[in-house]
Structures are given as structure tokens and as C-alpha cells.
RODO-2510 file (C-alpha; in nm, 4 decimals, decimal comma):
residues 401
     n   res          X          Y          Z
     1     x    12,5951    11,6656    -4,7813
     2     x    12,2762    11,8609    -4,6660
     3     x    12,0433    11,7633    -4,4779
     4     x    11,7744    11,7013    -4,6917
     5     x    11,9726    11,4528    -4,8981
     6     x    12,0031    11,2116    -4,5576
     7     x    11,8129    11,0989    -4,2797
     8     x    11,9491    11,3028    -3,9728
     9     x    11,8814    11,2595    -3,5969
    10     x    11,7093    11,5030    -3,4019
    11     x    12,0480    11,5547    -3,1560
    12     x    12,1993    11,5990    -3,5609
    13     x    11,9422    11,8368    -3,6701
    14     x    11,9501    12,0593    -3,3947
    15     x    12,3084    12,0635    -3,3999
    16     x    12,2819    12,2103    -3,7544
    17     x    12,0718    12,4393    -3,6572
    18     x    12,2955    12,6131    -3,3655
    19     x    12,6028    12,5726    -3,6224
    20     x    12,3599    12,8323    -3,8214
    21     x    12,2801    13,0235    -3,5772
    22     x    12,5715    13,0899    -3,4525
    23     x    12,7549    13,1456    -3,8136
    24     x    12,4903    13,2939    -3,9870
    25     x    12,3850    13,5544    -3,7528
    26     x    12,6606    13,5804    -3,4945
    27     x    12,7044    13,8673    -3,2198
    28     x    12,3815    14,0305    -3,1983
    29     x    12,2777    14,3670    -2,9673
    30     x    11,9148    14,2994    -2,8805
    31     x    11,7092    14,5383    -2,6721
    32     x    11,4136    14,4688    -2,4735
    33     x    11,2586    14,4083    -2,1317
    34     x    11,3597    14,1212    -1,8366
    35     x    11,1424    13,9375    -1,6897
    36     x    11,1119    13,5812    -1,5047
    37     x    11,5007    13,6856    -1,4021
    38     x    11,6600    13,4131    -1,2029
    39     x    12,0148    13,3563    -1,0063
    40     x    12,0533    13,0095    -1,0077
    41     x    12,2609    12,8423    -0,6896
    42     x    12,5028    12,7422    -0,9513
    43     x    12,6128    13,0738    -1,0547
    44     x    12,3773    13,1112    -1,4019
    45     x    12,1700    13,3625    -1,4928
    46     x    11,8454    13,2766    -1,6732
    47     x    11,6059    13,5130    -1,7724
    48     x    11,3602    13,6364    -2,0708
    49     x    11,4014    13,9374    -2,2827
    50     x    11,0641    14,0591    -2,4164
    51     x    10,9209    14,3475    -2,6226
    52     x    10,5129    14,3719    -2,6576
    53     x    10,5279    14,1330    -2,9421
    54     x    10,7664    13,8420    -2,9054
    55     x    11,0663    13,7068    -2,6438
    56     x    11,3398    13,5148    -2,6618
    57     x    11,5388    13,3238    -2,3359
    58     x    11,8334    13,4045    -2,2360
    59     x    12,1256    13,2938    -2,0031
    60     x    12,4019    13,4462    -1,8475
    61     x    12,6901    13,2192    -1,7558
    62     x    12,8879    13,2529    -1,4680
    63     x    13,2126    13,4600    -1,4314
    64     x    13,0648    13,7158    -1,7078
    65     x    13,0417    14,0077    -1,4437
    66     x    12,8264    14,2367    -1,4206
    67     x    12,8357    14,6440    -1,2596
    68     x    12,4521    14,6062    -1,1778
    69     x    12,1845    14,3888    -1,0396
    70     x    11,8830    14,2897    -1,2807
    71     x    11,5020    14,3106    -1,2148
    72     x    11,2102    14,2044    -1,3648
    73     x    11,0897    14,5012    -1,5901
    74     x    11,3757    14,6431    -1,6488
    75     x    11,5168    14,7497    -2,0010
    76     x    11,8525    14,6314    -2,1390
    77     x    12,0512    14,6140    -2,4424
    78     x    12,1767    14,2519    -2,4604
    79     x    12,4931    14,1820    -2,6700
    80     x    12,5626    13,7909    -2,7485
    81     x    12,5163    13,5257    -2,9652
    82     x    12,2355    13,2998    -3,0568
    83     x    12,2595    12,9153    -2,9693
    84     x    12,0124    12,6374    -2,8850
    85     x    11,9216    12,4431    -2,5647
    86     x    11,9155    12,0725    -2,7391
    87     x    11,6493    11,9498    -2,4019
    88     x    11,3616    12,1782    -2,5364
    89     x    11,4332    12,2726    -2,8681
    90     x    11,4644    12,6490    -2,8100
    91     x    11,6983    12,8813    -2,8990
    92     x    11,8388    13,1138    -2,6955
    93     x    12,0694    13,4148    -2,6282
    94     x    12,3847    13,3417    -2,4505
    95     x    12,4362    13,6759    -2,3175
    96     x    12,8548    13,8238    -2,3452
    97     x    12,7574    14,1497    -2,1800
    98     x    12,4316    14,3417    -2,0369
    99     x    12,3718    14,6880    -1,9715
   100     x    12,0966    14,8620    -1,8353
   101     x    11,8239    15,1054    -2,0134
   102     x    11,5493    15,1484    -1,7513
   103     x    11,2088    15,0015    -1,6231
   104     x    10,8876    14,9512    -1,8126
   105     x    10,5731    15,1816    -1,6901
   106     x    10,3587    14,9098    -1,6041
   107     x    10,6901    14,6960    -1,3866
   108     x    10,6626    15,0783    -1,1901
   109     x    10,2770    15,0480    -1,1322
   110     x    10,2959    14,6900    -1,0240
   111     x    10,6108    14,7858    -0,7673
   112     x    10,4228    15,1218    -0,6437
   113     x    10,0680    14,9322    -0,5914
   114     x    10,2235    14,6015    -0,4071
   115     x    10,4300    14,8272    -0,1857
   116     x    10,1509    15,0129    -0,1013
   117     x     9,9442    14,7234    -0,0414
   118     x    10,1933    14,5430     0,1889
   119     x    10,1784    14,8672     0,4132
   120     x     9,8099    14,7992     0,4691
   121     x     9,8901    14,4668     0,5913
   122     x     9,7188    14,2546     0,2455
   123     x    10,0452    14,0363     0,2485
   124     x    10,0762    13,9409     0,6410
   125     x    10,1069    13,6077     0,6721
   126     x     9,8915    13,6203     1,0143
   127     x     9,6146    13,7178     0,8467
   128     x     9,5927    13,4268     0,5337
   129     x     9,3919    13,1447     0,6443
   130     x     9,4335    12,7724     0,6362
   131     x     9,2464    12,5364     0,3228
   132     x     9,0603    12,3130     0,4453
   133     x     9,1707    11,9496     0,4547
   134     x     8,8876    11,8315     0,2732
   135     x     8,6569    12,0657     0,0768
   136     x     8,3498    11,8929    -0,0950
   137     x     8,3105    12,1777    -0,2862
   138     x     8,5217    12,4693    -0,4755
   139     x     8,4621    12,7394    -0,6532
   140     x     8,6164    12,8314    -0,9811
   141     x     8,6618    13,2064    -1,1625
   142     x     8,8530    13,1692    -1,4886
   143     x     8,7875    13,2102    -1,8505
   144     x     8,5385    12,9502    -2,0176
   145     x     8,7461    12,8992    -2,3133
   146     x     9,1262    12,9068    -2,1780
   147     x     9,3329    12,5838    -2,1145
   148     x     9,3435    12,7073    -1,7610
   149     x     8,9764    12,5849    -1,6841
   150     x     9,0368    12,2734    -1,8691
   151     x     9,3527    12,2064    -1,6281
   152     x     9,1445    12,2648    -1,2913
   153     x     8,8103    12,0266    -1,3893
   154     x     8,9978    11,7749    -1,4908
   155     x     9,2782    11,7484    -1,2414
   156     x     8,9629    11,7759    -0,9460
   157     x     8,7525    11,5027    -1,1679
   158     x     9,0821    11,2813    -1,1737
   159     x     9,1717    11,3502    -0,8121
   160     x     8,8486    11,4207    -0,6115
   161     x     8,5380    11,3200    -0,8492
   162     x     8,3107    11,4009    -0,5763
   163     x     8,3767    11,6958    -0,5224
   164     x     8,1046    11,9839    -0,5915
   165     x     8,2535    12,2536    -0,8461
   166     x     8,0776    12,6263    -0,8867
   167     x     8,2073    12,7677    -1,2143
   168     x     8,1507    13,1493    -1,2365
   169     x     8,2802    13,2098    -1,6206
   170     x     8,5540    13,5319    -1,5892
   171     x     8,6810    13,7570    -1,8061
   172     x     9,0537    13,7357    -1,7242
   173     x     9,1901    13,9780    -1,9671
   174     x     9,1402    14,3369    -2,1703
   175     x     8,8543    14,6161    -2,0661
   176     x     8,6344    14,5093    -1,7876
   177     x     8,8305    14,2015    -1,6589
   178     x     8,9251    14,3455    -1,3330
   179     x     8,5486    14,4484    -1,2517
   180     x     8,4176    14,1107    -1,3817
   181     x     8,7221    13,9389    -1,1792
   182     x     8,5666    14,1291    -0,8544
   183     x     8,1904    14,0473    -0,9158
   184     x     8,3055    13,6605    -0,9346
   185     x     8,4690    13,6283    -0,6235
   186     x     8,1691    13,8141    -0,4654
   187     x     7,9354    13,5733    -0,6340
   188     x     8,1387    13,2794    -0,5128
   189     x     8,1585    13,4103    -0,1811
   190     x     7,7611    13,3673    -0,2366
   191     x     7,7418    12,9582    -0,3062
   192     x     7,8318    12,6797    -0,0461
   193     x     8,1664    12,6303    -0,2088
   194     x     8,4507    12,5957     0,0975
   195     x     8,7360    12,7426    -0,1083
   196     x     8,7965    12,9453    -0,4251
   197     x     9,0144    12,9388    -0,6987
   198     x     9,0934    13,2369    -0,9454
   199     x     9,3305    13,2443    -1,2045
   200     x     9,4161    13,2249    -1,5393
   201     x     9,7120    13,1073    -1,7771
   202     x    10,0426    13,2292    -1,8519
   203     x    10,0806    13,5454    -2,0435
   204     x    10,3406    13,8368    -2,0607
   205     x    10,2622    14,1185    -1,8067
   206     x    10,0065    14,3190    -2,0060
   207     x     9,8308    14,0208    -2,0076
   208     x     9,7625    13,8952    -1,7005
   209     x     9,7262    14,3110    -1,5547
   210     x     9,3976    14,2598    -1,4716
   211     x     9,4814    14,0621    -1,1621
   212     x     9,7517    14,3346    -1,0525
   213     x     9,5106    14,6155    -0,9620
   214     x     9,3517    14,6978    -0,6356
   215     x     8,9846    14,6129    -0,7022
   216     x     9,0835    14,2353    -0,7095
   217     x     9,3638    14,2759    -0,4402
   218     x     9,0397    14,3670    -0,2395
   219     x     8,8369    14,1993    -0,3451
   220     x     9,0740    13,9080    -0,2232
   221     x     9,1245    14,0638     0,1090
   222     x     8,7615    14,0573     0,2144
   223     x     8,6462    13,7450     0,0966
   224     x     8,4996    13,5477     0,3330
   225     x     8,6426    13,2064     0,2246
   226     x     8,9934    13,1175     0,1554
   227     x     9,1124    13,1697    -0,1807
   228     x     9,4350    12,9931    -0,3909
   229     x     9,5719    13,2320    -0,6882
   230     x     9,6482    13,0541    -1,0181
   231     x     9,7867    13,3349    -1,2176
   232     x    10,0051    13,2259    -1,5444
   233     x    10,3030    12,9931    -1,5245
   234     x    10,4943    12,9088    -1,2248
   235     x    10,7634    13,1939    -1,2448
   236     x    10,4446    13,4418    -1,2957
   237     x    10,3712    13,6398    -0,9909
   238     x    10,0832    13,8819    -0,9297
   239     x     9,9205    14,1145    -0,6532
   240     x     9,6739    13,8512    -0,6793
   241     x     9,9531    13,5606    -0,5535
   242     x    10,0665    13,7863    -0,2576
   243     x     9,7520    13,8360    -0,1329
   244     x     9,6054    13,5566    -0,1745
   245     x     9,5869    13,2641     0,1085
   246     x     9,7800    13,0568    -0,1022
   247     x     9,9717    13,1363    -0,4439
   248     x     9,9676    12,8117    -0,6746
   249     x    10,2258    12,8089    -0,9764
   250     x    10,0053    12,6994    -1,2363
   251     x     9,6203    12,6199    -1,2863
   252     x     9,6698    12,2593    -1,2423
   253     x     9,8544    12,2838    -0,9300
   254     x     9,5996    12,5306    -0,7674
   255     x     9,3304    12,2060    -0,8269
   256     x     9,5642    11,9792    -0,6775
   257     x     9,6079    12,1717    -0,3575
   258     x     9,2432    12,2321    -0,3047
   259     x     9,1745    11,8209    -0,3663
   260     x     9,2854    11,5728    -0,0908
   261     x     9,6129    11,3238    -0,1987
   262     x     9,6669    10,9716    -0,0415
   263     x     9,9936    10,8840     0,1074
   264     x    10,0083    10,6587    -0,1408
   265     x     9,9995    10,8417    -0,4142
   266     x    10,2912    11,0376    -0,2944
   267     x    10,5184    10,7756    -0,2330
   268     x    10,4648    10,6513    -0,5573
   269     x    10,5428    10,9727    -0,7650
   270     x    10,8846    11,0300    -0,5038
   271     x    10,9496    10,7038    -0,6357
   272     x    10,9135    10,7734    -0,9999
   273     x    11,0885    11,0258    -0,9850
   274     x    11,3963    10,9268    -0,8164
   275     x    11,3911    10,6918    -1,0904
   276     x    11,3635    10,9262    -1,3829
   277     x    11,6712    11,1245    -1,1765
   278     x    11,8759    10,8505    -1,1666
   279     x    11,8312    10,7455    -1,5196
   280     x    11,8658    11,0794    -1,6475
   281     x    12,2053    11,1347    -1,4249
   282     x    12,3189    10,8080    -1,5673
   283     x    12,2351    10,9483    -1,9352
   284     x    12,4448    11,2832    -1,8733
   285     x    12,7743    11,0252    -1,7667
   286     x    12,6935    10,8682    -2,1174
   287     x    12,6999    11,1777    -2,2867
   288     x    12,9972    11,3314    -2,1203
   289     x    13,1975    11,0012    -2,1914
   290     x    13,0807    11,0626    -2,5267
   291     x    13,1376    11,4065    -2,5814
   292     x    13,5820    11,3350    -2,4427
   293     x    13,5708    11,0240    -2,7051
   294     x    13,4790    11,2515    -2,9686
   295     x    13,6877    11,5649    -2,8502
   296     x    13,9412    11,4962    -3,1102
   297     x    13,7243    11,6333    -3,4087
   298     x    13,8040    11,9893    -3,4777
   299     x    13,4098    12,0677    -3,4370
   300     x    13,3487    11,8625    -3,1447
   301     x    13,6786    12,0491    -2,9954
   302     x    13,4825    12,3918    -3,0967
   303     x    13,1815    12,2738    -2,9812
   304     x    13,2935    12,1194    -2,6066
   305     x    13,1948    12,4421    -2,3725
   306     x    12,8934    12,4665    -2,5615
   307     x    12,7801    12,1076    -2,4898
   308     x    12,9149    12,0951    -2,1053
   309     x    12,6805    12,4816    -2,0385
   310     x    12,4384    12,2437    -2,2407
   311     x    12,4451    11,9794    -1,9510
   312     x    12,5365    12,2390    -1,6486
   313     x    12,1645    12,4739    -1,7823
   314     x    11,9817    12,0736    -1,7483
   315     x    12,1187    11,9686    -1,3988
   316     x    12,0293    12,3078    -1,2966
   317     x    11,6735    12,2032    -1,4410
   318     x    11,6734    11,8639    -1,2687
   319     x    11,7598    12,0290    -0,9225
   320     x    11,4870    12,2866    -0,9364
   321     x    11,2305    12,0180    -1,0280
   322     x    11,3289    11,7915    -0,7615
   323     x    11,3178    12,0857    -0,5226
   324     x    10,9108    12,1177    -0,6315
   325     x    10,8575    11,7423    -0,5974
   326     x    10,9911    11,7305    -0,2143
   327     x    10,8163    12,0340    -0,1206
   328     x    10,4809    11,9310    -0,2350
   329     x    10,5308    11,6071    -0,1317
   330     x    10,5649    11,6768     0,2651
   331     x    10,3125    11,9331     0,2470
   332     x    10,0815    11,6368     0,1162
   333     x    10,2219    11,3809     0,3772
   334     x    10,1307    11,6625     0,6558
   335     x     9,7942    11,6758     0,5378
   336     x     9,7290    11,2985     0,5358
   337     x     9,9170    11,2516     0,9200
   338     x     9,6717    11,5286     1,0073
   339     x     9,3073    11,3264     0,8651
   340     x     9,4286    10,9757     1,0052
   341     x     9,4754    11,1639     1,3269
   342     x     9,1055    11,2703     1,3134
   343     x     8,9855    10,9613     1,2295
   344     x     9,1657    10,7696     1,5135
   345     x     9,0047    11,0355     1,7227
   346     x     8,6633    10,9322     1,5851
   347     x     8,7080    10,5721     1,6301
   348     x     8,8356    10,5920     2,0123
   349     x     8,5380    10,3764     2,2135
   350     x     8,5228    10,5934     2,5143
   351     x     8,5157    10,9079     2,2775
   352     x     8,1311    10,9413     2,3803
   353     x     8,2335    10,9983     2,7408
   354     x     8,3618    11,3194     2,6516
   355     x     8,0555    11,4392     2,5156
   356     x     7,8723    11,3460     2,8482
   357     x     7,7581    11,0146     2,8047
   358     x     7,8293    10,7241     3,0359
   359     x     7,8602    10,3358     3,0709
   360     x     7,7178    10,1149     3,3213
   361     x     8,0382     9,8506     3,4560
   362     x     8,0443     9,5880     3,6825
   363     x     8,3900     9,4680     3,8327
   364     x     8,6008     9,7077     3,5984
   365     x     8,4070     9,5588     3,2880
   366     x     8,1542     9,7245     3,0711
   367     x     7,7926     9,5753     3,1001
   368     x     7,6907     9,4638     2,7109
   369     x     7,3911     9,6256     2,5862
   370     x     7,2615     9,2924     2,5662
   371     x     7,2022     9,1809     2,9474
   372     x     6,9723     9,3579     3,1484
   373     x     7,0578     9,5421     3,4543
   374     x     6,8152     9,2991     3,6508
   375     x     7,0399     9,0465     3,7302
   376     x     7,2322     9,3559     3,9741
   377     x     7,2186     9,5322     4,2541
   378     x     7,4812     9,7081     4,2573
   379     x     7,6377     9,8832     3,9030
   380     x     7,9359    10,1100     3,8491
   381     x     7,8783    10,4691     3,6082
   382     x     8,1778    10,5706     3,4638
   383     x     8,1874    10,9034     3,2903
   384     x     8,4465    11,1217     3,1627
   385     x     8,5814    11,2182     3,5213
   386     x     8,4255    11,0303     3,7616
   387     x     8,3027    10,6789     3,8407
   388     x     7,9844    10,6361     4,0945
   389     x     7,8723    10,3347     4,2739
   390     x     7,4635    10,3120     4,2023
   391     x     7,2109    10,0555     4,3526
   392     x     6,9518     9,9148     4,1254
   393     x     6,6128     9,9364     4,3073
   394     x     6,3638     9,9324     3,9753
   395     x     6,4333     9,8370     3,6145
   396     x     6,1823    10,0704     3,3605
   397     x     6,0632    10,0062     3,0485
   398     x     6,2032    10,1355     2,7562
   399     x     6,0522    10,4522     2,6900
   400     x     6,0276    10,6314     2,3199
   401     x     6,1255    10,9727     2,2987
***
């Protein structure tokens, strides 16, 4: 019976879809170019294969060897067949062999311009500076009409709605963007704002060129206020992210780490979290114990290595994710240990000794600012490393200053 003749799931659909995939089409050579490549700690090999017009993902399980190591940029001919990732609704290539056919010219350009930054020194770490703890005011350079500037107001409105934002509109893409890119930051650099932003969203690396050239990278270098990169999507990286202060994965992320977090937000979303994990570890049991009560069906028998690389590619999604959340999370928890530090610093009652001031005692105890010295003759003044003994001969008025 097809499909459109009953009402399906969506775990039923898709699997109709792979089945047609994988029959219809089956072993497929595919050239094009890698990029986001990734070795995962589990053994997989995820990646993208791209041409200037489209891309499709791609994963290479373990044990399929391979007689060379993969880059970003460069060009392969991919032989494998086509199946889908049920989590995200995306089909993929699962990859039986990969050979290599060279690099892309601009993957060349971007190697040969960050190595010859990183001689000059634009990527020491000694030289990036700290953000501060609690800016009241930020500057943005991104385009007026992309999601990206969308993402950054509204996560500092939600997170810091007092905070002071100077948007310089940016071209971040085709002729002039790297010049207009430049003048931004310098204009910025211009306005009381205490850190900048600059980025853009996610694009394939044609796109997002204009913050790979070496105008901006020095642009970066010589600004006189820190500045967070927000280049594209979190497995995007550009000259801009390594010589930046700080590289931020996405748009929204770059907002967060220039706004202050409360401890208590923090705890919350580790909580959630763990939560969501633990459901979602308890869901994969259920669908393993499904997939062995159903292994007797000829299809579900054909279909069994499929579904456990299925559940193998979403733990490996689940690990990286909590990775993120524990990360940001103690770099947040730093931050707040750090202000509550200040502020006990601040509240301290002999603080103002330190500055010079004193306090008149008598017998050990501070005098209130309420009784008048007339009732003594004799006063202690303790200061900030001393104590002297003083006899009161004349009270004076008050005088005004």
C-alpha cells in the first residue's frame, strides 16, 4: 500500500524515504570539496562535500580505512550510497571509499595568509585581551538585514536590557565588504562602546571571504578595544576568529559572552539539560529494545546496522553538545565568583582606611558619628597601618568646604 493511501508516521515516512534512496539511486561517485571535516573520539568521520552551488553531509564510519588524511578544502571523489539521518531529517552520504583530487584556490589563500599572519604574532595568545566583566555598552558591525543582527539585539535585550548598543550597519559580503568591514571597526573604536562584536552568519567559504583577508585581520589587530568574532556557524572558522580576542561560534553566542549571566541561570540550564540527557539516553534503550524485538523481519534484519550507525552518529551528537554546555557553563561560574568577589571588597567597613581615611576609637571601639568628641580627652586614630593616641584640647565647628 503507498503511502498516500494511509496515514504514516514521520519515523515511517522517513524510513520510506531511505528505502528509496538507497534502491533507487544506489552507489553513487560524487565529486566535490570538504569542508567542516571532523574525527570524532568515537572513530566517525563527519564532514560536508560542497561544490559552489549546493552540499550534501557526509559520514565516514569507522574501520573503512583510509591511505590519506582529509582537510578542509580539499577535493575528493566520494563513492557511497545515499541514506538519511532520521534526528534531522537530512540525507546523507555514507561514504564506502574516498580518494583525493586536490585543494580549492581560495582553501590555499586562506592557509598562505593565516600562516603568514601567525608569523607576525596576530594569533599570540599574550597579546588578546580580557572582556570586560560587565560592559554597559557594545558595539555591533553586521549586516542590517541578516538573521545574525537579529540574534545579537535580542539575546543582549533578553539578557542585559540595559545595556547601551552602537550598531554600525556592515556590508559582510561581495565587492567592498572587506573595506566597509575595516571602516566599522574604526568607527566603533570611535563611540564609548567597551567591546565590539563583528560577524556575520553562516555561509560556504566564498561567502564569508570577506572576513579572511588582511585589511580586517588588521584592522582587528589594532583596535583599541577588545573584539569577539561571530563569523558563520560554529564549525566556521575565519582569520577573523584567530585573531580576534575571542572567537564565538555563532552570532547569538558572541551576545551572550559580551552580556553578564547569574549563577543562577547556569545552574538551571546544567540542570535542564542533564534532564533532556537522561531522557533522551533512556529513549535510545527504548529504541534499541525495539529495534532486537523486531529483528526477526527480513527488513528490520536488513535494516539493523543502519539503525545502530543511526543511534552511534546521535550519541556522538549528545556528547559534543554536552561538551559546549560544561564549558560555557564554568567559564560563566568564573565570571560570577570573580563580581561577588568585588563586591565583598566594596562592602568591607574598614575598606576606607585603605584609601587614607581614619576612625576616631575609644577602648578598641569605634566612636559613632553621633556623640561628640567632647565628652574625651583622650581618643584613639586608627588608620590603615598605624593607631595614635591623641588628646582632645578644642572641639571646632563644623566647617563647609
Amino acid at each position: 500500500m503507498s503511502v498516500e493511501q494511509q496515514v504514516v508516521t514521520v519515523s515511517q515516512l522517513t524510513d520510506t524515504i531511505a528505502l528509496l534512496l538507497e534502491e533507487g539511486i544506489g552507489i553513487a561517485s560524487v565529486q566535490g570539496e570538504i569542508s567542516n571535516y571532523k574525527l570524532h573520539s568515537s572513530g566517525h568521520r563527519y564532514f560536508s562535500l560542497k561544490d559552489e552551488n549546493a552540499q550534501i553531509s557526509c559520514v565516514l564510519w569507522r574501520g573503512r580505512t583510509l591511505n590519506f588524511q582529509p582537510t578542509d578544502g580539499m577535493k575528493v571523489v566520494v563513492k557511497g550510497t545515499l541514506s538519511v539521518y532520521p534526528p534531522r531529517g537530512q540525507y546523507q552520504l555514507d561514504c564506502i571509499s574516498l580518494s583525493p583530487l586536490g585543494t580549492g584556490d581560495l582553501f590555499l589563500a586562506f592557509e598562505a595568509l593565516k600562516q603568514k599572519l601567525e608569523q607576525k604574532g596576530y594569533f599570540d595568545s599574550d597579546r588578546k585581551r580580557e572582556l570586560p566583566e560587565l560592559p554597559l555598552s557594545i558595539g555591533v558591525a553586521t549586516s542590517p538585514t541578516g538573521a545574525a543582527v537579529r540574534d545579537i539585539l535580542s539575546t543582549i535585550e533578553r539578557r542585559f536590557p540595559n545595556v547601551t548598543v552602537y550598531f554600525r550597519p556592515t556590508l559582510v559580503q561581495g565587492d567592498g565588504a572587506s573595506e566597509d568591514i575595516v571602516a566599522a571597526i574604526e568607527e566603533l573604536n570611535r563611540t564609548p562602546a567597551s567591546i565590539l562584536i563583528i560577524g556575520r552568519g553562516g555561509g560556504s567559504l566564498e561567502d564569508l571571504w570577506a572576513f579572511n583577508t588582511e585589511p580586517v585581520a588588521d584592522a582587528i589587530f589594532h583596535s583599541s578595544k577588545p573584539i569577539i568574532s561571530a563569523v558563520g556557524h560554529e564549525t566556521d572558522f575565519t582569520i577573523s576568529d584567530f585573531v580576534a580576542d575571542i572567537r564565538a561560534a555563532t552570532p547569538t553566542a558572541a551576545a551572550e559572552l559580551a552580556t553578564p549571566r547569574t549563577l543562577q541561570d547556569l545552574l538551571g540550564y546544567i540542570d535542564y539539560q542533564s534532564e533532556s540527557a537522561e531522557r533522551s539516553i533512556l529513549g535510545k534503550l527504548k529504541d534499541f529494545r525495539n529495534i532486537l524485538d523486531s529483528a526477526g523481519n527480513k527488513v528490520a534484519e536488513r535494516r539493523l546496522l543502519d539503525k545502530i550507525r543511526i543511534h552511534e552518529q546521535k550519541f556522538d551528537d549528545l556528547e559534543m553538545t554536552l561538551n559546549r554546555i560544561v564549558t560555557h557553563s564554568l567559564t560563566g561560574m568564573h565570571q560570577h565568583l570573580q563580581s561577588m568577589e568585588s563586591q565583598c571588597r566594596l562592602l568591607y567597613p574598614l575598606s576606607p582606611l585603605i584609601r587614607g581615611f581614619a576612625v576616631p576609637m575609644s577602648g578598641g571601639k569605634p566612636i559613632p558619628k553621633s556623640e561628640s568628641l567632647k565628652s574625651y580627652t583622650r581618643i584613639e586614630l586608627m588608620r590603615d597601618f598605624e593607631t595614635a593616641l591623641v588628646k582632645v584640647e578644642k572641639i571646632l565647628p563644623k566647617k563647609m568646604f
